[in-house]
Each structure stands twice: as C-alpha cells, then as structure tokens.
VEXLO-316724 format. One record per residue (C-alpha): residue in three letters; y, x, z. Coordinates in steps of 0.25 Angstrom, whole numbers, padded with zeros to 4 digits, always signed. Each point is the difference from the previous one (the first is absolute). Layout:
// residues N
ALA,Y,X,Z .
...
***
This chain:
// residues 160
UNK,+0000,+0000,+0000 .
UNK,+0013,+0005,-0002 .
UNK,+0014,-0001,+0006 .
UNK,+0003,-0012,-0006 .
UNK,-0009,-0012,+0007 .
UNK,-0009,-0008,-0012 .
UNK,+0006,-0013,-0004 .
UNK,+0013,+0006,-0001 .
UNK,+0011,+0003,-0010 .
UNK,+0012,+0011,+0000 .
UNK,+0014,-0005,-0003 .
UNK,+0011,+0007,+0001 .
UNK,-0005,+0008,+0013 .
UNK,-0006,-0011,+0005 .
UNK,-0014,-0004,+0002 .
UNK,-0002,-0015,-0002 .
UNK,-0013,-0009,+0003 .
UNK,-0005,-0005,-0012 .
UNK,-0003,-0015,-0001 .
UNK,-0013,-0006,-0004 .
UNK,-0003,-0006,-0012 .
UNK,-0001,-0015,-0003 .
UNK,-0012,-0004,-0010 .
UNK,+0011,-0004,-0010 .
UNK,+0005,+0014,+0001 .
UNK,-0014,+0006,-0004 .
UNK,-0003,-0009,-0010 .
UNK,+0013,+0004,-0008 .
UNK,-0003,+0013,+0003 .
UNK,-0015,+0003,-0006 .
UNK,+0006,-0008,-0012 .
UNK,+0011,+0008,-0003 .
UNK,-0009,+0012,+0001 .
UNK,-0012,-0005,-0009 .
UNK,+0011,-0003,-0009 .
UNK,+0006,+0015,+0002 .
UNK,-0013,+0007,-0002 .
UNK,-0003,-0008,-0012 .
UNK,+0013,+0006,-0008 .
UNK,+0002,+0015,+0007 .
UNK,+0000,+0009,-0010 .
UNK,-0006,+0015,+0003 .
UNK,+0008,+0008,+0010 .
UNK,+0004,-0010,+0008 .
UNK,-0009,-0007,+0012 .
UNK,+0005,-0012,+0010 .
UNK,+0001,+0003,+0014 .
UNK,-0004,-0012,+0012 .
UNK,+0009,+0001,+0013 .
UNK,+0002,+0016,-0001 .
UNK,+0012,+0009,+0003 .
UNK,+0010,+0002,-0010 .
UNK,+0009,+0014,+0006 .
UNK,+0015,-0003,+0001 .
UNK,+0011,+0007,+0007 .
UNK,-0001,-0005,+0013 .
UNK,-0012,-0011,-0002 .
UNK,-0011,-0003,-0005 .
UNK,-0003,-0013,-0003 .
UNK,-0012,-0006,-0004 .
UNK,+0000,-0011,-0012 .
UNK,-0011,-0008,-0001 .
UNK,-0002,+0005,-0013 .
UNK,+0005,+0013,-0009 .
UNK,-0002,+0006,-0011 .
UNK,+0000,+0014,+0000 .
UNK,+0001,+0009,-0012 .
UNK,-0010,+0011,+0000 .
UNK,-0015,+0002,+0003 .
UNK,-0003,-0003,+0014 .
UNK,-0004,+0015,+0004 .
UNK,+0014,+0002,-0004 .
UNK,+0003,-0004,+0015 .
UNK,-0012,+0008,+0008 .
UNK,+0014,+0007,+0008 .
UNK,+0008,-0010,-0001 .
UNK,+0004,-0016,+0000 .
UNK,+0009,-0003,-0012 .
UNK,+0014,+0000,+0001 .
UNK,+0004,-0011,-0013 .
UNK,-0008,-0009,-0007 .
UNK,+0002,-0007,-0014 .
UNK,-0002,-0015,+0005 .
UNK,+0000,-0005,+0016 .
UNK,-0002,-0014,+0002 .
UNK,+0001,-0005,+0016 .
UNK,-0006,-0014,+0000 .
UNK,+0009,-0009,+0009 .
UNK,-0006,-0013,+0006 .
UNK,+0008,+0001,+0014 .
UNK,+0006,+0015,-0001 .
UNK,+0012,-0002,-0008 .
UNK,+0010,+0007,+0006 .
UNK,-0011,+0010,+0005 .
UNK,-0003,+0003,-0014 .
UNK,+0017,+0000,-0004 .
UNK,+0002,+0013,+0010 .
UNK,-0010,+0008,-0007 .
UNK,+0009,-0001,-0015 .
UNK,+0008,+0010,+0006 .
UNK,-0012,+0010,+0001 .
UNK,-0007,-0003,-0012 .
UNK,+0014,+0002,-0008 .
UNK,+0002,+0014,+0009 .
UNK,-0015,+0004,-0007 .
UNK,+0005,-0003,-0013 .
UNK,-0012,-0010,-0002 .
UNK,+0002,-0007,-0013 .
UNK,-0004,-0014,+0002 .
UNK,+0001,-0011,+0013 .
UNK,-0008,-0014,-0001 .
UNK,+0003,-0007,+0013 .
UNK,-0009,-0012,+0000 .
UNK,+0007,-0010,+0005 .
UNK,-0012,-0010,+0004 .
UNK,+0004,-0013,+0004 .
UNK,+0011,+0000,-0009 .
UNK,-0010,+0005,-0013 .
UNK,+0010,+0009,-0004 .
UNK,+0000,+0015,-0003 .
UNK,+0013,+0006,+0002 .
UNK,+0000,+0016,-0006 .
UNK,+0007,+0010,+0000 .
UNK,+0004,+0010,-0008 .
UNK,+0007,+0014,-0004 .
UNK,+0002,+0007,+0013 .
UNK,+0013,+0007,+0003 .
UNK,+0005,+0007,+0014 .
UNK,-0009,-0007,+0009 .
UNK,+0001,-0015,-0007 .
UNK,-0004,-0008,-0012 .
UNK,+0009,-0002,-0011 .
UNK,-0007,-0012,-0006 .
UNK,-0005,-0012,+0008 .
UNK,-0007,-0011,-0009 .
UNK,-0007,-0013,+0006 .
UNK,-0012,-0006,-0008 .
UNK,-0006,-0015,+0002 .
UNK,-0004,-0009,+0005 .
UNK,-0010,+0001,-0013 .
UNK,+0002,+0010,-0013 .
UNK,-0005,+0011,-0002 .
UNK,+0005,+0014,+0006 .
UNK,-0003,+0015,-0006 .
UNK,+0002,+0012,+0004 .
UNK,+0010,+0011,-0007 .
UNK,-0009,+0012,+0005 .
UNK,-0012,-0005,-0004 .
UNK,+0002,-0009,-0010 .
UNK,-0017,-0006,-0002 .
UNK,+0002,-0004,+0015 .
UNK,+0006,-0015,-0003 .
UNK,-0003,-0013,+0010 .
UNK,+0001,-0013,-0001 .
UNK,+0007,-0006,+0012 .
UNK,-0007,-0012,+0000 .
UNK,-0015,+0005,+0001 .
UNK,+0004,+0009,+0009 .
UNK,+0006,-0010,+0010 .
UNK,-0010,-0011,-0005 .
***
C-alpha cells in the first residue's frame, strides 16, 4: 500500500474519498468502453480508473486513453491522455474541479457524462490550466470525438 489510502483521489494537494458507483454509473461505463475498444487503432490502449500524473494531482478518470504500448508506463503513471471521459450520475461538481488538472496535462479531450441529464458535455483544446472550448450534446444525436474520429455514439443507446 502506498501513502496515499485505496479508494482515494489527488487533487490539488488533497487527497479525496472517492464515491462508490451506482449501477447506472457502471452500466455507462462498460458501454462506452466496449464501444472504445472496438475502434482504438494500434498504439493506443484505454485505461479503467488508473492514475493520469499532473502537476499537483492525480486523478483517476473512469476511463482514458492512453497513447502508447502499455509497457511504455512500467516506471511511471502517465501524465496526459488523448480522450478522458468522467461519468457523472451524482459527481457533477466533483467531476468539474478535475478540468483544471486535465487542462494542466494537456489531455486533449474531456466527456463528462452527464447521466441524469443524458447529456455529454466536452471539452476541448486546453490552454493554461483551462479548456478553451466547451460544447454540450443531447438529449439524443450523436457525439464524435475530434481525437479519435471512429469512436462515435449515439446518445440515445447509450442512455436507453
């Protein structure tokens, strides 16, 4: 075990309690994943509740993708990611205060899952610890994403 106890998330300096997922949140989350796995070209792998490095955090997205071979980070965690997606069912705001550290580690694209609402909101092109470009999507359509173009869902089935 290290310093930092299980179930729990840098932010800022500050080490918070993570929260515990409802069924919804799972069932959102193994879909999106299926569906990320099916399109992830080579040299790129998706990563499940695992640390992302930042300047003073080190949150942990429920999912990532990473570029890279995953024996490209024996040493260490890594410190961007191409696509985070944080699935919010009752974590809204929680969710929010990590844009500033996914911004700081340049990660290129955010999809915060708004469930109840069955809305994505993303956010894109990070500059100076913030996002330069917030879009919301839905209720229903269809979202894809600028980084990896093949990875494309439709709102409805994944909220149906």
């Amino acid at each position: 075990m290290g310093l930092i106890p299980e179930k729990t998330e840098l932010l800022y300096g500050q080490v918070f309690q993570k929260l515990s997922k409802s069924p919804i949140h799972c069932l959102l989350c193994m879909r999106l994943l299926e569906q990320l796995r099916r399109v992830l070209p080579s040299g790129f792998h998706v990563q499940q509740e695992q640390p992302i490095t930042c300047n003073d955090s080190e949150p942990e997205p429920d999912l990532s993708v990473i570029r890279g071979s995953i024996e490209d980070y024996r040493a260490a965690h890594p410190s961007t990611a191409e696509i985070v997606i944080e699935l919010c069912v009752t974590s809204h705001e929680y969710d929010h205060s990590k844009l500033r550290a996914y911004a700081s580690a340049a990660v290129k694209e955010v999809w915060l899952v708004l469930a109840p609402e069955k809305q994505i909101e993303v956010h894109r092109l990070p500059a100076e610890a913030q996002f330069r470009e917030r879009t919301l999507h839905g209720p229903g359509g269809q979202l894809a994403s600028r980084v990896l173009p093949d990875f494309q869902v439709e709102l409805d089935a994944l909220f149906g």
